[in-house]
N, C-alpha and C positions, 0 to 999 in steps of 0.2 A: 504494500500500500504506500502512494506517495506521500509525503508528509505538505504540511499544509506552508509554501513558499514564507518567510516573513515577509513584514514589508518594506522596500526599499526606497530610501528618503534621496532628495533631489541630490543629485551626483556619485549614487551610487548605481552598483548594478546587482542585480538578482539572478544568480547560477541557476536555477530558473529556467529563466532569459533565453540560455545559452540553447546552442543548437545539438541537434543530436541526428547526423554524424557530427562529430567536432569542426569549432573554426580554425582557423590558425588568423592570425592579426599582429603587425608590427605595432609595436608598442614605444613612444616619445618618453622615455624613462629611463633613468639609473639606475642596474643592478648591481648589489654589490654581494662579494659572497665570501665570509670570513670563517680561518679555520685555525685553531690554535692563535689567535689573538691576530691572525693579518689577512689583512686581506688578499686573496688567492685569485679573486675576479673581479674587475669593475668596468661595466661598460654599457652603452647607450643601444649598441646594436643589439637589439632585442626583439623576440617574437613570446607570442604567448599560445597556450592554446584552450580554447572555450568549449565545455562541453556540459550538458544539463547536467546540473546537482553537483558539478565539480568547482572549489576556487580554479582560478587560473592556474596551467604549470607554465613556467616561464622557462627557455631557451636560447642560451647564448653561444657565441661561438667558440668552438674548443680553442681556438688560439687566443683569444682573450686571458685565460686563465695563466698566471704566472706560472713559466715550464717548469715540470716536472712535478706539479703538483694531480696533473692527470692519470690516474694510473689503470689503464686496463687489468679487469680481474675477469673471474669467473662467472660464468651465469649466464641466462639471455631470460626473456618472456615475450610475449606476444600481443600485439595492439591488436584487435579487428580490426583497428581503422587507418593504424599507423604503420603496421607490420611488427618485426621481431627487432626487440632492442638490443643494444651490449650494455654492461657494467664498467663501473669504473670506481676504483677507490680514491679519496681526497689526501692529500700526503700535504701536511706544513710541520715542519721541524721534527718534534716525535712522533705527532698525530698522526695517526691515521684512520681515516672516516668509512669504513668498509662499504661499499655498493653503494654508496651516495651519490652517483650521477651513471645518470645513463643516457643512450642517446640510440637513432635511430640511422645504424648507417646505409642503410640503402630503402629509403620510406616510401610506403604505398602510394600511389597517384594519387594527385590531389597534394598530398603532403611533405613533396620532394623539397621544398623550404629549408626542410629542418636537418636537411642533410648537415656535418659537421656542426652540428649545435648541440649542447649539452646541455640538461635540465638537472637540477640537483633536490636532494630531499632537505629541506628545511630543518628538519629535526634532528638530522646526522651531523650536523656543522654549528658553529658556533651561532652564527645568524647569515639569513639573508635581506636586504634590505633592497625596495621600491623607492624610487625618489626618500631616500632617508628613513624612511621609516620601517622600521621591523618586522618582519612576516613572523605570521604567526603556521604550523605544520597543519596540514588540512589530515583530521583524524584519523586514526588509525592503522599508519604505517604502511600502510600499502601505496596506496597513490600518492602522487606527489605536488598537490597544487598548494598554492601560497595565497594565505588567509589575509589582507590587507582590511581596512578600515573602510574602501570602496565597494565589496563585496559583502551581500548578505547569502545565508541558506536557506534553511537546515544544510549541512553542508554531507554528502556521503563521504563513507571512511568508516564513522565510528559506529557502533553496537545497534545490531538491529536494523540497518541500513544497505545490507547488502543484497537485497532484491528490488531495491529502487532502480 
């Protein structure tokens, strides 16, 4: 059963809203993505991707990311809509942030954008940040979208929500 949308006050958006297959949308903003106290990624060149009931995941470019902090690991999963991802673990000084970004290297039509761009899980790293402000992790550890102050829910992820 869907849950009942909140409501969303003038300049926000309602996941909701979103579409389902997903959008993809370039995004006028500053990501930054800090990992043991520094910053690992900062940059304007940014994509997002919109899909019902999900915050945004946001997607930046692997080379953005200060080298050698990108580290291919183990693992893959599968989009319906994006295709099959890879892993990657986040490396700054001792840390290391196990499977916290992944990316789509060869993306289903439609979604060829996202080719060499990396999306990271909010909750594995120290912070991610939107034009300055803090993301908060979209519930539940599986998905990976970023909860901002622009977005309402109920958001999917957490308890109870996996048949939405």
């Amino acid at each position: 059963m869907q849950p009942t949308p909140l409501p969303a006050a003038p300049g926000q958006e309602s996941v909701w809203d979103y579409p389902r297959p997903p959008r993809l949308e370039v995004v006028d903003a500053r990501v930054t993505i800090t990992l043991d106290g520094q910053v690992i990624a900062s940059t304007r060149d940014v994509m997002r991707v919109l899909e019902t009931s999900h915050p945004p995941v946001y997607y930046v470019p692997i080379e953005e990311f200060v080298p050698g902090t990108v580290v291919p690991t183990g693992g893959s999963s599968f989009c319906e809509f994006k295709g099959s991802a890879r892993y990657y673990d986040l490396l700054s000084g001792p840390t290391r942030a196990a499977r916290a970004a992944w990316e789509y290297p060869s993306p289903a039509p439609g979604y060829e954008p996202l080719a060499g761009r990396v999306a990271v899980y909010a909750g594995l790293v120290d912070a991610c940040t939107v034009d300055g402000e803090r993301v908060e992790p979209q519930p539940g550890g599986f998905y990976g979208g970023w909860i901002t102050s622009n977005v309402v829910g109920p958001f999917k992820g957490g308890p109870g929500s996996m048949g939405w």
